[in-house]
C-alpha positions as semicolon CSV with decimal commas, in nm:
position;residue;x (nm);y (nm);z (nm)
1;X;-2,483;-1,624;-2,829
2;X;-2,445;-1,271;-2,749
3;X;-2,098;-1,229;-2,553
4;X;-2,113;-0,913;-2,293
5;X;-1,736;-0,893;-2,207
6;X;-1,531;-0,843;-2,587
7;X;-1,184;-0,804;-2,513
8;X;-1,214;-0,396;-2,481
9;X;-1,437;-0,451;-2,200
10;X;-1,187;-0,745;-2,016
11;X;-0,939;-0,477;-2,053
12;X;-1,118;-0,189;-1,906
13;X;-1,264;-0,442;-1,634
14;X;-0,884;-0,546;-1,547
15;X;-0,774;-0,154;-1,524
16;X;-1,113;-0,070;-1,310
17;X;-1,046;-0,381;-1,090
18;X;-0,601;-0,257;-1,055
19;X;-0,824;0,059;-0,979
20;X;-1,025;-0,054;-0,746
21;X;-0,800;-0,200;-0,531
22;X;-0,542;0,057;-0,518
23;X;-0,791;0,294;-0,386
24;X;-0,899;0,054;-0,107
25;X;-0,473;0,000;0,002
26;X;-0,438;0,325;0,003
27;X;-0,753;0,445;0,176
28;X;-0,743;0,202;0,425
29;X;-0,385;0,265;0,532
30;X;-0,584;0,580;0,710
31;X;-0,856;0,363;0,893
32;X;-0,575;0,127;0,991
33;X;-0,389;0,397;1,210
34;X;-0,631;0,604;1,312
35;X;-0,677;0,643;1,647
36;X;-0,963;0,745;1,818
37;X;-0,979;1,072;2,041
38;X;-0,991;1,153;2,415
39;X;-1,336;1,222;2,493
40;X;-1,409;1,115;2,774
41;X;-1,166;1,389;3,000
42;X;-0,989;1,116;3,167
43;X;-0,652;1,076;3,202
44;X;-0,481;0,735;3,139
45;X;-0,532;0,422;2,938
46;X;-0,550;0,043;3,050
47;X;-0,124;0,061;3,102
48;X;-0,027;0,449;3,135
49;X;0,114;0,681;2,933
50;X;0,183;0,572;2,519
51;X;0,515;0,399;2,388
52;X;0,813;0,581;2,277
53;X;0,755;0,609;1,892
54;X;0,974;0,374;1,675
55;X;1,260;0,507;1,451
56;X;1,171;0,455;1,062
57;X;1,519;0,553;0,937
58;X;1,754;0,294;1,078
59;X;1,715;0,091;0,776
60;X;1,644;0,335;0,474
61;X;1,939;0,327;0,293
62;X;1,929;-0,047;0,256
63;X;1,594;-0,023;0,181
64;X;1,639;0,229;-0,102
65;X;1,917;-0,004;-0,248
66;X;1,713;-0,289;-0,276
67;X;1,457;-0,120;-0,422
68;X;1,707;0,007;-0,658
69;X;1,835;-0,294;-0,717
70;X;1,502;-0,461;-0,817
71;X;1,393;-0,184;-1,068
72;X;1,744;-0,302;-1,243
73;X;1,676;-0,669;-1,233
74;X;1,309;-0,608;-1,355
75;X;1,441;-0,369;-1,638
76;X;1,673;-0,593;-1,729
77;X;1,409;-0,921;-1,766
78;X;1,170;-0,723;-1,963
79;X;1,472;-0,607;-2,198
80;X;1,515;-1,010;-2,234
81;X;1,168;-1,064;-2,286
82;X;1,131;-0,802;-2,598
């Protein structure tokens, strides 16, 4: 029997398919917040006026720690793993 997929092809499958899904995340973070436009001249939407936006640096500095912190502890188990 003929096989289709040798293991040059299951690699380049796996590395279109990572691919292929990292381009849908990251395109579809922009069809996720978009928000449509006022066309129709009218003021006001079903409860007024829009929220007050939400602060996205209260938390960064822990958040760049941890991340920090993981790239150290995933170093470290692939170091083991060698």
């Amino acid at each position: 029997m003929i096989t289709i997929f040798t293991r040059c092809n299951r690699v380049f499958m796996k590395k279109l398919l990572k691919f292929y899904l990292l381009s849908f995340v990251l395109l579809s973070d922009f069809l996720t917040y978009a928000q449509p436009g006022d066309t129709d001249g009218g003021g006001g939407g079903l409860e007024g006026g829009d929220p007050e936006p939400a602060p996205i640096n209260s938390k960064l500095i822990l958040l760049a720690i941890a991340g920090i912190l993981f790239v150290i502890y995933t170093f470290r188990k692939s170091e083991e793993q060698a």
